[in-house]
N, C-alpha and C positions, 0 to 999 in steps of 0.2 A: 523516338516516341511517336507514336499515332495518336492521329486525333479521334479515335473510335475508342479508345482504351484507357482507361487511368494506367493501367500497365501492362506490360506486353512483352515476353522472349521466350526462350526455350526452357522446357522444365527443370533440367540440368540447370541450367545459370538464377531458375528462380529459388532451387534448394539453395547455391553459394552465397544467395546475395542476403544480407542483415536483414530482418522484419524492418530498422529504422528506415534505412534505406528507399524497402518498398513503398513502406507506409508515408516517406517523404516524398517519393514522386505520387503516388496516388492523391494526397489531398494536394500539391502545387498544380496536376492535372488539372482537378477537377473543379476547383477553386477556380481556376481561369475560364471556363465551359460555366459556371453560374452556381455549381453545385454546392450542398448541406457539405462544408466539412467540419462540423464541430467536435468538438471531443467526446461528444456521444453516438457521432460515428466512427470518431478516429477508434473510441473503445471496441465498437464493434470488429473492427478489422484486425486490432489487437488481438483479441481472445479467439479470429477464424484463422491468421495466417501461421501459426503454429502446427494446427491440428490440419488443415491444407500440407503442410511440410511432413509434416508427420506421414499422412495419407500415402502422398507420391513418391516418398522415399522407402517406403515399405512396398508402393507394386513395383518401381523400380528392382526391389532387390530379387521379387519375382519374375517380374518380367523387363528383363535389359531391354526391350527393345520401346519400351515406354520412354525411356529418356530420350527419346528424340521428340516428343511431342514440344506442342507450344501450350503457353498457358496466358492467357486475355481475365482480366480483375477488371471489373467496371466496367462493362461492355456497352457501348451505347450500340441499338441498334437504329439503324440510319433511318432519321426525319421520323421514327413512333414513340420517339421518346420514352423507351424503357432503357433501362440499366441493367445490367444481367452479375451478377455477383462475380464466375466463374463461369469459365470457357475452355474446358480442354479440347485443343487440335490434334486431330493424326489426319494422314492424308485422306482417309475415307471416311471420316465421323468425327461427330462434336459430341463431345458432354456439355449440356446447357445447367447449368447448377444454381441454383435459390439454396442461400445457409439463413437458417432461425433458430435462435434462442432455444424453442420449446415448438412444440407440433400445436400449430394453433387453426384446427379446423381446416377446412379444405380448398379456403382461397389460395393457399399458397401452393398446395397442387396444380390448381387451377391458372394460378401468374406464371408457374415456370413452365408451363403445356403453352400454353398462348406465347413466350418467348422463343421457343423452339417452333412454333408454324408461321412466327411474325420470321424470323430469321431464314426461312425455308420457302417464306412467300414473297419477301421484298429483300433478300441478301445476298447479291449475286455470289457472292465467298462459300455460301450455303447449299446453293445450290447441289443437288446429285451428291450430296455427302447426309450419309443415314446420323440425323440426330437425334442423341436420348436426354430428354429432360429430367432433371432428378432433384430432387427436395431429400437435402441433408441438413439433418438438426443435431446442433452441437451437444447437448446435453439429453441423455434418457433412451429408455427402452428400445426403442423403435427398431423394430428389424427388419432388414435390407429386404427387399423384395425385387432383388433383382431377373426374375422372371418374366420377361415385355411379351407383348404384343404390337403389332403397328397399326398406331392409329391411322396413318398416311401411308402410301407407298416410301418416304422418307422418314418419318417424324415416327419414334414407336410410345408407347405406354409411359406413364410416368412412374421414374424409381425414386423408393421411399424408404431412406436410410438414416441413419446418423454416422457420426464422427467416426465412432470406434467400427464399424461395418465398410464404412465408405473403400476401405483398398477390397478388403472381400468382390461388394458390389461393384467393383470397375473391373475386377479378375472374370467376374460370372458373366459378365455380360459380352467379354472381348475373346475368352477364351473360345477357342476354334477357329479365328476368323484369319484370316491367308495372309492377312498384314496390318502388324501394329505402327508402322512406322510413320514418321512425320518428317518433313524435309523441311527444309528454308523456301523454297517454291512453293510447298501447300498450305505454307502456316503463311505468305507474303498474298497468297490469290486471298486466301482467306480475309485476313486485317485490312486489305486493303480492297475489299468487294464493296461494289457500288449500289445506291439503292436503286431495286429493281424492280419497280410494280410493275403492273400488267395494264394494258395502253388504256386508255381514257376511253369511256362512251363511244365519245364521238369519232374517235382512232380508228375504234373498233369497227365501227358502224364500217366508215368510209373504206375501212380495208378490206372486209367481206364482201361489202356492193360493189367496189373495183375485180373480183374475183379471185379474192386472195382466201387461204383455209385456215381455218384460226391454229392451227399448227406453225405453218409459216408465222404471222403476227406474234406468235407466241415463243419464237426460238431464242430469242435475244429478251423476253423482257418476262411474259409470263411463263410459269412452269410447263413447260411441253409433254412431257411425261403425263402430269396432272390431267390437262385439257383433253389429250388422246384419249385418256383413260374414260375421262368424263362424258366422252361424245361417243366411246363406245357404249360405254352403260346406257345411254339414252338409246343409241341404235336399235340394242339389245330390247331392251323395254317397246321401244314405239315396234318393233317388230314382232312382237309376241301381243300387241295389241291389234297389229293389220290379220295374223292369220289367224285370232279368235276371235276376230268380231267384236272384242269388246274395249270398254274407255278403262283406260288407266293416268294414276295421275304419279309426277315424279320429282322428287325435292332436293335440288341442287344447293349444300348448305354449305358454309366456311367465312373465316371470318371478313372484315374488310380488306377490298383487293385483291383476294385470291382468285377471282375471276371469274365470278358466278356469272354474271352479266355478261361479259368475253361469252362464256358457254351456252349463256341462250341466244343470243346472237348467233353465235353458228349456228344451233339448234332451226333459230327460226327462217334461217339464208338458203340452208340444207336441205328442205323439204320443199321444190317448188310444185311438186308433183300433190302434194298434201295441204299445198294453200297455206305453208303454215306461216305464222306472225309474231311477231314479239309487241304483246302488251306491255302499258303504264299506266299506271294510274296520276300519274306525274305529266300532267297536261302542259307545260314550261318545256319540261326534258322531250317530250314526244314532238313538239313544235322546232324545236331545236334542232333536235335529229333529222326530222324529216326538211329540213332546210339544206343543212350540211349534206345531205346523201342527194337532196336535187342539184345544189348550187355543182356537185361534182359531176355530176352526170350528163347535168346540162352543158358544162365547159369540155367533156370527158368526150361527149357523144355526138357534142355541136347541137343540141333539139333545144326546141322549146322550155324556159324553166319551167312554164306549166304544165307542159307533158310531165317533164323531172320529175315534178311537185307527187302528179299524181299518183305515178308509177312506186314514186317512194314509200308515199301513204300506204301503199299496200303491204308493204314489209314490219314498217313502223306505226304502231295502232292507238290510238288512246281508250282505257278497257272501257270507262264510261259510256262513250257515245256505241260502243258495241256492242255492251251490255243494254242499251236503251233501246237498238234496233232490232234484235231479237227478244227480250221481255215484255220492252213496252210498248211496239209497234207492230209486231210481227211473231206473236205469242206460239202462232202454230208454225213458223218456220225456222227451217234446217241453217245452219251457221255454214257458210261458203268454209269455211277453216276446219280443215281438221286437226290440226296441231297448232294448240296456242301455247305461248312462252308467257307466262306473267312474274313479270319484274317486279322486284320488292314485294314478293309477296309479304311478307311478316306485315304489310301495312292493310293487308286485307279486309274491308268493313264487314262486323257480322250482318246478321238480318236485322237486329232490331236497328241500329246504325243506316242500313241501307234503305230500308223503309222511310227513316226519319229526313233522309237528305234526297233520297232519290224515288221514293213510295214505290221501292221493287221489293217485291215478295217473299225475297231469298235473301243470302249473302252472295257476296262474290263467287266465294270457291264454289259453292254449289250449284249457282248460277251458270261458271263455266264447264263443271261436268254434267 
């Protein structure tokens, strides 16, 4: 038994085994982890694990090579505290599966999409395996749309079925692909994948100013794939800004820890030819930083911490006092920076806000282009 799983084996042994059975290690699992096992969930599991049985004995009899997969009930994913209903394993891809009563609007698309990028951003098991999140409701109409797209280079579109569709929608989406198969090795890396975020601020900071590429930092913890991609799209962009002359601005989004911050970091390390910086509006975290990246430099390099200090400051900015030196003090001149990184943007002040706190004429964003 894993401790990631109210239940967990191969889908072959999960057709032979009793619904009691199941349903007895699932609530003794989770029952000892802290969890709701009332009879008004034990019901829920009642009325899913038939029509589950139902399902995978049916693409079985299509596709033999499905019974090597594994199948995970109650999935916790590691330290985010979600639970994930269902989890089918093959060696190259997961089905991430939400089951509901009734199609109740579009949060539930919405939870089982954030499970499949929470699982693909912090699940080592997940890693480099294409997953598809799907929202299947037991009861009603609802037809398969198993048609994807990808959202991620990993993570595709969410599919939106019910019960009686559900084998259909696992056929549509697998058929063509080179290999259905699932081992005891890919279903064990899987269940037993560690949480994997992407390094801390301050990791990050000290790895880059040591002269490390956020590729390396990123092989072992954050998605590599993800970051390459990320820092080419920037290239791509700040490039087609140098040879037209003109400002463009670019919005690195995803949820927490996927590494947006890791990405402007590089961003801001990568241009020294462009002066470029990583702002904050988070005057704590920029004092922080620029501490950690001199205390290194200065043990690193043998100099002065004050040299350290200063040198670092230039990397790591606080957007305020920058913003104060070219609006408020220095109205007609040029910003030494040609590429700024502003971190946390979504905390952006508008103009009427920035007027009120800072008596600047603008907001931020506008401010910086």
């Amino acid at each position: 038994m894993t401790s990631r799983a109210g239940y967990f084996a191969f889908v072959l042994q999960f057709l032979k085994e009793s619904d009691a059975s199941i349903l007895g290690k699932l609530t003794q699992h989770l029952a000892s982890l802290g969890f709701d096992t009332s009879s008004a969930q034990v019901r829920v599991w009642v009325g899913i694990l038939p029509l589950i049985k139902t399902s995978l004995s049916a693409l079985i009899e299509r596709m033999p090579a499905t019974g090597s997969w594994s199948i995970a009930l109650e999935f916790l994913i590691p330290r985010r505290g979600g639970r994930i209903d269902v989890v089918l394993i093959a060696d190259e891809f997961l089905f991430v599966m939400e089951w509901k009563s009734t199609l109740g609007g579009d949060n539930a698309t919405r939870q089982v999409v954030d499970y499949a990028l929470e699982l693909q951003d912090f699940h080592e098991g997940s890693r480099n395996r294409t997953l598809y999140p799907m929202l299947v409701i037991q009861e009603g109409d609802l037809i398969s749309t198993a048609t994807v797209q990808m959202l991620t280079p990993w993570t595709a579109s969410p599919i939106e079925t019910n019960a009686r569709h559900l084998t259909d929608a696992l056929i549509e989406v697998t058929s063509g692909r080179p290999s259905l198969a699932g081992t005891t090795q890919g279903a064990s890396k899987w269940i037993d994948g560690e949480y994997c975020p992407t390094p801390t601020i301050i990791e990050a900071a000290r790895s880059l100013y040591g002269g490390h590429s956020v590729v390396e930092i990123g092989t072992t913890r954050a998605g590599e794939e993800q970051l390459r991609s990320t820092r080419e799209a920037i290239d791509s962009a700040v490039d087609w800004a140098r040879e037209n002359n003109q400002k463009t601005i670019i919005f690195v989004t995803g949820i927490p820890g996927a590494g947006k911050t890791l990405a402007g970091l590089d961003v801001a390390h990568g241009y020294p030819s462009e002066h470029a910086a990583f702002f904050s509006g988070n005057g704590p975290l920029v004092r922080v930083l620029v501490e950690a990246l001199a205390r290194d430099r200065s043990l690193n390099r043998n100099e002065p911490i004050a040299a350290s200090r200063r040198e670092a400051s230039t990397f790591i900015r606080n957007i305020h006092t920058w913003l104060d030196e070219y609006l408020n003090r220095n109205q007609l001149g040029i910003p030494y920076e040609r590429i700024v990184v502003f971190d946390e943007a979504q905390r952006a002040w508008n103009q009427e806000h920035s007027y009120r706190k800072f008596q600047r004429a603008s907001s931020e964003p506008s401010s910086i282009l």
